[in-house]
C-alpha positions as CSV (number, residue, x, y, z in Angstrom):
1,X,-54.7,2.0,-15.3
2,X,-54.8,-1.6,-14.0
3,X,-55.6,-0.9,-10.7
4,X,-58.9,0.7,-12.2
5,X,-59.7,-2.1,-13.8
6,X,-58.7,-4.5,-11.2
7,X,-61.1,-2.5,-8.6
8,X,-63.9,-1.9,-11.0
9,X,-64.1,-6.1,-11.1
10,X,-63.9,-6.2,-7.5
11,X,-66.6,-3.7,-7.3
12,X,-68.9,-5.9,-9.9
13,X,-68.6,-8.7,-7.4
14,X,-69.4,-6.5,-4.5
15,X,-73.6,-5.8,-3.9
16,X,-74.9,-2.3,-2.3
17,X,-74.4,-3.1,1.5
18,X,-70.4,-3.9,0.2
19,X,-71.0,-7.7,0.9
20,X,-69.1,-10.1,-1.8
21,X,-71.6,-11.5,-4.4
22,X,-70.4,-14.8,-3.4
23,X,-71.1,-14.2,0.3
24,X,-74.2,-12.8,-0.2
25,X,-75.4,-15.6,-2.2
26,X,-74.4,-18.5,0.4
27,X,-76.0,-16.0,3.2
28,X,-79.1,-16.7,1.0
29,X,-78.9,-20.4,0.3
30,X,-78.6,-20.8,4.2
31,X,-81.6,-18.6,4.9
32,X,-83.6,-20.0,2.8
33,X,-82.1,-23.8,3.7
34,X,-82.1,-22.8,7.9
35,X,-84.6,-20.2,8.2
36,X,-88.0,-22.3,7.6
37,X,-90.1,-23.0,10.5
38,X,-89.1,-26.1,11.9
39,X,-91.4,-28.3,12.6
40,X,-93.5,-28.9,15.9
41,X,-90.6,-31.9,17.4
42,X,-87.7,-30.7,15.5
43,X,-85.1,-28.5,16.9
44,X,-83.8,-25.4,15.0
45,X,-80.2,-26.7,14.7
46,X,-81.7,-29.8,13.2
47,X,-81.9,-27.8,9.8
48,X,-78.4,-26.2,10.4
49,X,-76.9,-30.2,11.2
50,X,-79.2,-31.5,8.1
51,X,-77.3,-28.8,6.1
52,X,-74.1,-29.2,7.0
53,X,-74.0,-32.9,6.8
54,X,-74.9,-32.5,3.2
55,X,-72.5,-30.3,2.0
56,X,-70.0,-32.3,3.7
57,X,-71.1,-35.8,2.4
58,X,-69.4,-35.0,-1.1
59,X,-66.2,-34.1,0.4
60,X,-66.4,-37.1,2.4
61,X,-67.5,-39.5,0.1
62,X,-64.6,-38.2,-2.0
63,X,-61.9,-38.4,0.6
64,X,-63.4,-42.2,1.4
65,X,-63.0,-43.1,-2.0
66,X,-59.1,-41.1,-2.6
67,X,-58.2,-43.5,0.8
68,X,-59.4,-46.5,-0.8
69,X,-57.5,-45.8,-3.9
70,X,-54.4,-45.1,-1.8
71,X,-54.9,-48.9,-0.2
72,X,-55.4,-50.5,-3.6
73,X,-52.1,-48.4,-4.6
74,X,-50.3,-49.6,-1.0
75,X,-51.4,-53.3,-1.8
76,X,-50.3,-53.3,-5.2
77,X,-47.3,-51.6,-4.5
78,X,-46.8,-54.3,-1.5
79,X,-47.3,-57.2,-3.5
80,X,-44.9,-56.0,-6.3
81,X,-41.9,-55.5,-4.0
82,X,-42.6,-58.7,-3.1
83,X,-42.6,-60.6,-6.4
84,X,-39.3,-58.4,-7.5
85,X,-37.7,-59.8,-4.1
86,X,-38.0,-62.8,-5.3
87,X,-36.9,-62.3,-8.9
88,X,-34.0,-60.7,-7.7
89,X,-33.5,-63.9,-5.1
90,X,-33.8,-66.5,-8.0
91,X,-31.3,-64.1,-10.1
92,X,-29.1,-64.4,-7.5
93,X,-29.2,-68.1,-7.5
94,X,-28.7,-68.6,-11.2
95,X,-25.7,-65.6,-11.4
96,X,-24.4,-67.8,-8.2
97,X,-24.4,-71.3,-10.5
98,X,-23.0,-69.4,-13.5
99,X,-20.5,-68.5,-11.3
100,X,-19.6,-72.1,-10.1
101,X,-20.0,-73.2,-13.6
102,X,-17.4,-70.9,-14.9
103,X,-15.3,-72.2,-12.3
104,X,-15.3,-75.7,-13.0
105,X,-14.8,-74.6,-16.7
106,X,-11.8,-72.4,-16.0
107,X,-10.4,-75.3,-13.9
108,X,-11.2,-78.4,-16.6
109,X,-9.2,-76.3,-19.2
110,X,-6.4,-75.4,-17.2
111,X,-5.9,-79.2,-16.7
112,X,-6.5,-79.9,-20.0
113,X,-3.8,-77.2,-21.2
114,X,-1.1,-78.3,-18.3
115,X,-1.8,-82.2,-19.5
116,X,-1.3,-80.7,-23.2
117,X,2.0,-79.1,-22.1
118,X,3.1,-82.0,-20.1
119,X,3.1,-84.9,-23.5
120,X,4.1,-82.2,-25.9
C-alpha cells in the first residue's frame, strides 16, 4: 500500500510527456531566459553565459564570503595560540621561581632546625 502512495506522488510531480515537474520548469525558465532573439551584435551564447553567470554569482558570492569567515577564524585562532604560548611561557617562569623559592625555604629551615639541635 505504500508503494501506491509513494508512486502516485512521483506521478503528481511527473507532467504528460513523463518529464519531472521540476525539470520541466527549469527547461522553461531557460527558454524563456535563452531563447529570445538576440540582438543584431550579440552572440546566442551571450544569453546562455549571461545566464549562467547569474545563477552562479550567489553561490560564489557565498563561497567568497564562507572563505573569508574561515581567514578571520584562522587569524583569530593564530593569534590565540599565540597569546596562550606565552601565558603558558610566563607560568613556566613563575612555577620555576616558586620552585627556587621553596628551595631556599626548605634549606633556611633545615639550618635553622640542625642550629636548634646543635645548642639544645
Amino acid at each position: 500500500m505504500n508503494v501506491l502512495k509513494n508512486t502516485k506522488r512521483i506521478e503528481e510531480n511527473v507532467t504528460p510527456l513523463g518529464v519531472p515537474a521540476v525539470e520541466g520548469e527549469i527547461r522553461e525558465f531557460i527558454r524563456r531566459d535563452v531563447a529570445v532573439r538576440p540582438e543584431p551584435n550579440e552572440l546566442p551564447t551571450d544569453k546562455l553565459t549571461s545566464l549562467i553567470d547569474r545563477v552562479t554569482e550567489a553561490s560564489i558570492k557565498e563561497i567568497d564570503a564562507l572563505i573569508a569567515e574561515m581567514q578571520s577564524v584562522r587569524d583569530f585562532l593564530r593569534t590565540e595560540g599565540e597569546r596562550m604560548q606565552r601565558e603558558l611561557t610566563g607560568y613556566a617562569h613563575v612555577n620555576q621561581a616558586a620552585v627556587a623559592t621553596v628551595k631556599i625555604v626548605t634549606d633556611s629551615v633545615s639550618q635553622w632546625k640542625s642550629a636548634i639541635r646543635r645548642t639544645a
